[in-house]
N, C-alpha and C positions, 0 to 999 in steps of 0.2 A: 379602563378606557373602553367605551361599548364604541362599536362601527355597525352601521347602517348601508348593508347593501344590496342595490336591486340589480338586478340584468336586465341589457337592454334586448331588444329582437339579432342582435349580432349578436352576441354573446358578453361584449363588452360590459364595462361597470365600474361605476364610480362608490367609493366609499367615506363617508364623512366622520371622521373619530369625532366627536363632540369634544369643544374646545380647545379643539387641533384641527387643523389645514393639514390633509392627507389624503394622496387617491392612495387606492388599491388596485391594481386591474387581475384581472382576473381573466385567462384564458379558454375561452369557450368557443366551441363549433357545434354547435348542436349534439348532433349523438357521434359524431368523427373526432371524439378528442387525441389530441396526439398523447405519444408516449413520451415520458419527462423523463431524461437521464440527469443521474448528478453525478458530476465530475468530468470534468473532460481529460483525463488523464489518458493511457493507452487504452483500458478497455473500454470507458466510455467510448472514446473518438469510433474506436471499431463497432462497437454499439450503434452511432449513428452513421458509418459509415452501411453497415450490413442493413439499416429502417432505408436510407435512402434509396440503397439497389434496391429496394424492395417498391419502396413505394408508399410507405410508411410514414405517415406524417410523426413527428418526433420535435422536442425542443431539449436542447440540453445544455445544464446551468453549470457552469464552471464557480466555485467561489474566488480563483486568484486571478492576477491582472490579464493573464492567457492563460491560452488552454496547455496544459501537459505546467503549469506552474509549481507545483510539487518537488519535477526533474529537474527544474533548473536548482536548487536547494543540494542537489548532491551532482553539480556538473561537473566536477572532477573525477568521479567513479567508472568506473570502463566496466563492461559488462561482460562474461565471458561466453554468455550467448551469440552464437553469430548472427548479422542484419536477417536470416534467411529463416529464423525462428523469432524475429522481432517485430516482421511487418504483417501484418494482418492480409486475407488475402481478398477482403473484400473494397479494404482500402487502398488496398495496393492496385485492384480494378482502377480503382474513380480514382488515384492517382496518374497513372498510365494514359488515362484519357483526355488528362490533361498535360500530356507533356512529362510526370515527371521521370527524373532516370533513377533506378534501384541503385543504391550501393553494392557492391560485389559482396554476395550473400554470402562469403566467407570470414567478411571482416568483422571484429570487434569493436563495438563502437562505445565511446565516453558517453554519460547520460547528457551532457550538452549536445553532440555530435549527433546522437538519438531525439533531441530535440530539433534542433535545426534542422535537420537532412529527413525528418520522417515525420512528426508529430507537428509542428506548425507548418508544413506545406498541408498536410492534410488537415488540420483547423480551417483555411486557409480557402478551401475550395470552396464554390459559393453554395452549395449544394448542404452545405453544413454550420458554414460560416455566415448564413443568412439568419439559422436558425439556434446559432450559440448566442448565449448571453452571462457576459464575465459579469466581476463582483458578486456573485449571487451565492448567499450564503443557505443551507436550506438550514430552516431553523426546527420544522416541525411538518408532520404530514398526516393528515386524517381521509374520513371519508367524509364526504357532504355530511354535513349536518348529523354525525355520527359518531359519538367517540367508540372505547374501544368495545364496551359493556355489550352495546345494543348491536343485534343481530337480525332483526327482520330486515331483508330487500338489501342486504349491506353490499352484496356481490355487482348489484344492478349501479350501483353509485357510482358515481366517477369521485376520483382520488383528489386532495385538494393539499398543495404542496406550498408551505408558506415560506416564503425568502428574504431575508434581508439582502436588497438588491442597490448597493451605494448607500447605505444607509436608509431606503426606501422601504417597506415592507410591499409587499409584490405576492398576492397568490395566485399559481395556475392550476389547471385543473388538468386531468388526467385521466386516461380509459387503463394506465399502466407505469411502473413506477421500476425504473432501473436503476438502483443504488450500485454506481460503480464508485464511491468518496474514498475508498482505500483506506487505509489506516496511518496514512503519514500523520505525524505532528502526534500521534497517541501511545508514545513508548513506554514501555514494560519499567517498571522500577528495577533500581541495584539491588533490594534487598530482596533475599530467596524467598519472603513469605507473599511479593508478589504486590505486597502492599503499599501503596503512597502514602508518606507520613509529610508532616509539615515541615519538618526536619529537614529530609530530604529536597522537598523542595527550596527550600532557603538557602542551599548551598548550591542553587545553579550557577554561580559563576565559578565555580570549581567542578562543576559535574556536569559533562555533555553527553549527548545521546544521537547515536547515528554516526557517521564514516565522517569525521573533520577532516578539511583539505589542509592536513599533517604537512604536505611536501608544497603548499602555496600558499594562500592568505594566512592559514592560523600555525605559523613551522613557528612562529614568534612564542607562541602561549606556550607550545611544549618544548623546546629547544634547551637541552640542559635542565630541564626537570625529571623530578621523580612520579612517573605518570603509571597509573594504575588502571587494564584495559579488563573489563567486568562482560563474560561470557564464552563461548564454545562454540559458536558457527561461522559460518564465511565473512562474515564482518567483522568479525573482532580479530578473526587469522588478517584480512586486510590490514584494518589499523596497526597492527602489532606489524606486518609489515612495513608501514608507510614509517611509522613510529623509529625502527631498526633500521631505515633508508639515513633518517633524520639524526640518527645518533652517530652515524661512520662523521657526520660533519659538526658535532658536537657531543664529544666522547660520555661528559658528562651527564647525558640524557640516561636515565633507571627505568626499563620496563619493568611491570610488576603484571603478571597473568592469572589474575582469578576466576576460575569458573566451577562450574558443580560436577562437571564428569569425574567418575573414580578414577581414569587416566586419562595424563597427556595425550596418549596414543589414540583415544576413540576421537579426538578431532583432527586427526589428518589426512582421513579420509582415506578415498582409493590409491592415493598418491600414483607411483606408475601404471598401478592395472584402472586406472579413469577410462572411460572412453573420450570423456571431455580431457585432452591434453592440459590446456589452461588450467582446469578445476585441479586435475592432479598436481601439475605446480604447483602450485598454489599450497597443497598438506608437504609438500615434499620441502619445501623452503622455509616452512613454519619448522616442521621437523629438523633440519640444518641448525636455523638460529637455536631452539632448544638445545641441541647436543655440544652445541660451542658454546652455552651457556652466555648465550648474549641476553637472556631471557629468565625471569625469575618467576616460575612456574607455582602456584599455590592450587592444587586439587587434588580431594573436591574441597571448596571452602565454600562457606554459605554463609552471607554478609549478614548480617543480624542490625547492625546501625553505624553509621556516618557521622562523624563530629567535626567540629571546625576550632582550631584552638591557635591565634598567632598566625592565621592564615596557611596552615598545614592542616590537613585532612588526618582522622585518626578510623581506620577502618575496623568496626570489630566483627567478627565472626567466629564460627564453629568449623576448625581444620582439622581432618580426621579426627573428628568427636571430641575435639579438645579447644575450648574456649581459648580466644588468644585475640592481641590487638596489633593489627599493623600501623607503624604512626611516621609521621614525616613527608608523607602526601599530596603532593604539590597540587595535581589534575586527575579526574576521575572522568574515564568516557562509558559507559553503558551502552553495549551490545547484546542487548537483552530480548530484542525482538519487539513486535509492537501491539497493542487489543485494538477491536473495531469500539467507535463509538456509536453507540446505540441510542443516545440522548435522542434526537429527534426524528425518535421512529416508535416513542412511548403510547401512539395511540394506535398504531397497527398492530397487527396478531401474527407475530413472526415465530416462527421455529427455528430454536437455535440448542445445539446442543449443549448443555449445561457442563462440560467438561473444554472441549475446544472452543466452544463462546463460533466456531461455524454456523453453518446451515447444517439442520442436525441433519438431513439424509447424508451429506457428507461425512459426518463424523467419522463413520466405520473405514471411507475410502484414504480417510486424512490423515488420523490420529497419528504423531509423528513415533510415539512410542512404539509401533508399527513400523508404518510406512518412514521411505525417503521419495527426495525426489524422483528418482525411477520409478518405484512401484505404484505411485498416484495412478490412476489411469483418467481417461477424458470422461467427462461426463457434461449434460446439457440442460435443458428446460424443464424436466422430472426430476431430476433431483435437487434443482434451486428451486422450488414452490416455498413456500408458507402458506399457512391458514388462510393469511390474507389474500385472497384473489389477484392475481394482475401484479404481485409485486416480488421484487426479485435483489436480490443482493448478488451479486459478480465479481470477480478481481479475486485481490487481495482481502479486503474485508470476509468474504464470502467465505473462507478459510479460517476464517476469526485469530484464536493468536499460533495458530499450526504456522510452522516455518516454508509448508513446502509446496509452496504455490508458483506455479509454472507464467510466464506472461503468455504463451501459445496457446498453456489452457484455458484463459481466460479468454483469450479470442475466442475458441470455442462454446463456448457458455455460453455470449453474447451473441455468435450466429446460432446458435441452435433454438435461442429464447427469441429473435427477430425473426426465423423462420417459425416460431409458433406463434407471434403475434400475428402476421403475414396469413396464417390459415392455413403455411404448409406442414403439417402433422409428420407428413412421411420423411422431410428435412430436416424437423428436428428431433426425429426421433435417429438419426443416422449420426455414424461417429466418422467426421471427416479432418483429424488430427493425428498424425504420425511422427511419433519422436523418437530417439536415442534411447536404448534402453537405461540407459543412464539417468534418463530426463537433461532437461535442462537447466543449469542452476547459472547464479550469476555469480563470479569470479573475473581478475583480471589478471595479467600479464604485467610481465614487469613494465610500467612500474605497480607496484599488486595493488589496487585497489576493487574493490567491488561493490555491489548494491546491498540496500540494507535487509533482505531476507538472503532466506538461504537458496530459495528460488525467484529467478523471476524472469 
């Protein structure tokens, strides 16, 4: 299908696909193009909350029905961040000015509760909310007239960001390009080599991925099953919680605990010595169920392949170096963490470390083999570059499949890159983030639920 498109003296413009009835429009200001965020999740939102104080013209493309659409998906989950390391302090400005009132920065909030009370009043404000636009899917993003190859004048370009907008195809154009899409909906496979097989996927209705609402809508699917929870971080310590809530009222519910650490014991964390009270619950509780043997513990095992035979699940793997098959498998949840997608970023010139699939300047700060949440430290606008000029990955994605991404840090990144589009050099060259030495990770309180990294 070829399109035929002119601009007009505004910037506007029509596009005629031959043999198709279709506009395009296309966003243009002369040489003032604004910056395009995708996602309006937390870091976008603070993204354009930090362009607006500034002064910053900005557009930012949500693909779900509202903004922060992602949270509602896991609104059961309680965070064990308090509101006072969850609200942004730029948005919390432009909220304030209009009236609104903080939660008590002590409290732990449900990812609904985080939606409603923070994330749609700040959508919400017109300041932002003028200039969001839901449905909008980005599909692909180049430079004018530029793919990835060609390098003369490429910096001078403006960015041209294409969206399936309702079904619509919609391109704007850009002086700068803030990938905050996160990595929801792009989880990690069960099997240990990391890889998606067809297999795997065909057994989705036996195999879920991410923190199920175990104690609400889905207590039905596991209830008296033999349920098999796949991983070793704060979400699957959740599920197996929620899971063990759900069995005192239905005896006959079988955890099964697969993951790759050589012990039970390295995922319990600091338990009493936390600084995060919650977080250390949280290993101290998993540790309890284990020792009373409510829990049928298998590590390290490394799932090799998934069968389906009679509607029971046959899990095979490698348990301390000995081939073996687990069978009689009713439900399989995968807590495996999640990768960024990079689909429709194939014609810009990103740096990404070949190991964490991050922004490689990160790599070193990230690498979980390393670092945990505490020792991450803040970082800004210099070390989120790419090759690409003007364009920037933030959030979670920004981290690629590294578990230990902070949601404060991410506030951070997003002021420090809106104070270098802004022209203040010496703003974003400063570190204005102060955390627990601990970091911040996300955990919850009884009843134990958490988000689905191990930071957030």
């Amino acid at each position: 299908m070829i399109k035929h498109i002119e601009f007009t003296q505004a910037g506007s413009c029509c596009a005629t696909a031959i043999g198709e009835e279709e506009t395009v429009a296309v966003q243009r200001v002369n040489n003032h193009l604004p910056v395009v965020i995708i996602g309006a999740g937390p870091v976008g939102l603070a993204a354009a909350a930090h362009l607006a104080e500034r002064g910053v013209k900005f557009l930012l493309l949500e693909s779900g029905e509202e903004a922060g659409h992602h949270i509602s998906k896991w609104g059961h989950v309680r965070l064990f961040s308090p509101w006072q390391y969850n609200v942004d302090k730029a948005a919390e400005r432009l909220l304030a000015a209009d009236g609104w009132l903080a939660p008590a920065p002590d409290e732990l909030p449900t990812g609904q509760e985080f939606l409603e009370r923070y994330l749609r009043p700040l959508s919400e404000l017109p300041a932002i909310r003028s200039q969001l636009i839901l449905g909008a899917r980005v599909v692909a993003i180049s430079r004018q007239d530029k793919d990835k190859m060609k390098s003369a004048g490429r910096d001078e370009l403006p960015f041209e960001i294409y969206a399936d907008v309702n079904g619509k195809l919609q391109i704007y154009e850009a002086k700068a390009v803030i990938d905050a899409s996160g990595t929801w909906g792009h989880s990690n496979p069960i099997a240990a080599s990391g890889v998606w097989t067809q297999e795997e996927r065909s057994l989705s209705s036996q195999i879920s991925y991410g923190i199920p609402d175990i104690q609400g809508k889905e207590a039905a699917k596991y209830a008296g099953k033999r349920v098999a929870v796949v991983g070793g971080g704060h979400s699957a310590l959740n599920t197996i919680l929620d899971l063990a809530e759900l069995k005192k009222s239905h005896p006959q519910t079988e955890i099964l605990w697969l993951m790759r650490k050589h012990k039970v014991e390295e995922a319990y964390g600091g338990e009493e010595n936390d600084q995060l009270a919650a977080r250390g619950e949280l290993g101290s509780r998993i540790h309890r169920l284990v020792d009373a043997q409510q829990i049928q513990v298998m590590t390290p095992f490394h799932i090799r392949q998934v069968t389906s035979k009679d509607g029971k699940l046959t899990i095979g793997g490698v348990h301390n170096q000995i081939l073996m098959e687990l069978t009689g498998v009713d439900e399989m949840i995968g807590n495996t963490g999640n990768r960024p997608d990079f689909s429709f970023l194939r014609e810009l010139r990103l740096s990404i470390d070949p190991v964490t699939e991050s922004t490689e300047a990160l790599a070193p700060l990230i690498d979980p083999n390393v670092h945990s949440c505490g020792t991450v430290r803040p970082h800004g606008e210099k070390e989120l570059r790419h090759l690409e000029k003007g364009f920037y990955i933030v959030g979670m994605k920004s981290y690629g499949r590294a578990p230990t991404f902070l949601m404060a840090t991410g506030y951070e990144q997003v002021r420090s890159i809106a104070a270098y589009l802004a022209g203040d050099l010496e703003a974003a060259l400063r570190v204005e983030l102060d955390l627990p030495e601990t970091g911040v990770c996300s955990l919850n309180p009884s009843p134990a639920r958490s988000s689905e990294s191990c930071c957030t």
